[in-house]
N, C-alpha and C positions, 0 to 999 in steps of 0.2 A: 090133281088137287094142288092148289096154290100151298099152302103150307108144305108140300113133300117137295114140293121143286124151291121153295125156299131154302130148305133144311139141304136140300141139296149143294148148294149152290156155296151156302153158308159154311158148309162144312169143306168145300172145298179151300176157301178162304183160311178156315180153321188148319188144315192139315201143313197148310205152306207156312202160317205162320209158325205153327210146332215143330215141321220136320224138315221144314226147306230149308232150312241153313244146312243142314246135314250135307245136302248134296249140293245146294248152291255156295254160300259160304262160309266154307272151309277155311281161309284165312286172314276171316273176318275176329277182330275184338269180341267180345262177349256183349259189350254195351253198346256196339253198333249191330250184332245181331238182334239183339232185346226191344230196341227202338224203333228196325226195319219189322218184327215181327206183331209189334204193337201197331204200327201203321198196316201190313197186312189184316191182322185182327178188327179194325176198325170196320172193314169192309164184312167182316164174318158178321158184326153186331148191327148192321145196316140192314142183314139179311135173317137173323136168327129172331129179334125183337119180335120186325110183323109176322114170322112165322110161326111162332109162339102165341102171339096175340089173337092170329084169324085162327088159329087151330084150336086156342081154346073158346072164344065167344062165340065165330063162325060156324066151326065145323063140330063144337063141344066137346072135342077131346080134353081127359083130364089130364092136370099134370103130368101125372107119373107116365100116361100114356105118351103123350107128346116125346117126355127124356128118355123114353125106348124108345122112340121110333128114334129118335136125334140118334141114340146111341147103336141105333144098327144102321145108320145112314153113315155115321163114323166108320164103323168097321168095313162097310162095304167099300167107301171111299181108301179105306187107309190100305187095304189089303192090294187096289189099285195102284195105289202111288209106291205104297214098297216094294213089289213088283216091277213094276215099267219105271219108276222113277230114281228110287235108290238101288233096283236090281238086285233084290233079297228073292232067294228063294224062299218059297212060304212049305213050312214042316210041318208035319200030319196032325204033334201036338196044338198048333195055330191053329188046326182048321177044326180040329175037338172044340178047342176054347171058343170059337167064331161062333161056329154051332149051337155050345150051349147060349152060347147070349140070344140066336135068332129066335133058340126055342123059347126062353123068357121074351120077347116079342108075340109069340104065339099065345103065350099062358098071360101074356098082360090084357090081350083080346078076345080069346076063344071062349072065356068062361061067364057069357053075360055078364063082363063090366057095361055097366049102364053109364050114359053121355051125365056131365053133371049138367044141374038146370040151372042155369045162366040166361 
């Protein structure tokens, strides 16, 4: 589905701009990080807009629906990159908190939410 590999995609854009100074620069200004991560971001909003847009006219998901899926594509992305990228160990209470968010993913779907009519 085009909106889930936007949101993909987007999100990865998103994580580098929020967490990639951490591991990239380190001995960077504050307002040369703010600026690189603004211009990273740019590329996130390139890809987040039409995934938002085809997802809700397209494919009829509603709002709220669309900001779970974004926000379990976040976590599934992020738990990625602090792993292999800043090389955090992920703690059992992470993977409770993870969890509960997928399960609201589940309870945003399972319970005949109907597409809105667009």
């Amino acid at each position: 589905m085009l909106t889930i590999l936007l949101l993909l995609f987007s999100n990865l854009f998103m994580t580098f701009a929020w967490y990639g100074h951490l591991k990239y620069l380190k001995t960077s200004n504050m307002f040369s990080i703010i600026l690189i991560s603004w211009g990273i971001a740019f590329f996130e909003y390139l890809l987040m807009v039409p995934a938002n847009r085809i997802g809700y006219t397209e494919y009829k998901f509603e709002g709220f629906q669309l900001k779970i899926i974004q926000e379990i594509i976040t976590i599934i992305i992020f738990i990625l990159f602090a792993t292999v990228i800043l090389g955090e160990k992920i703690k059992w209470n992470y993977i409770v908190s993870f969890f509960l968010i997928l399960l609201a993913g589940y309870f945003a779907f399972a319970f005949g939410s109907k597409p809105n009519s667009h």
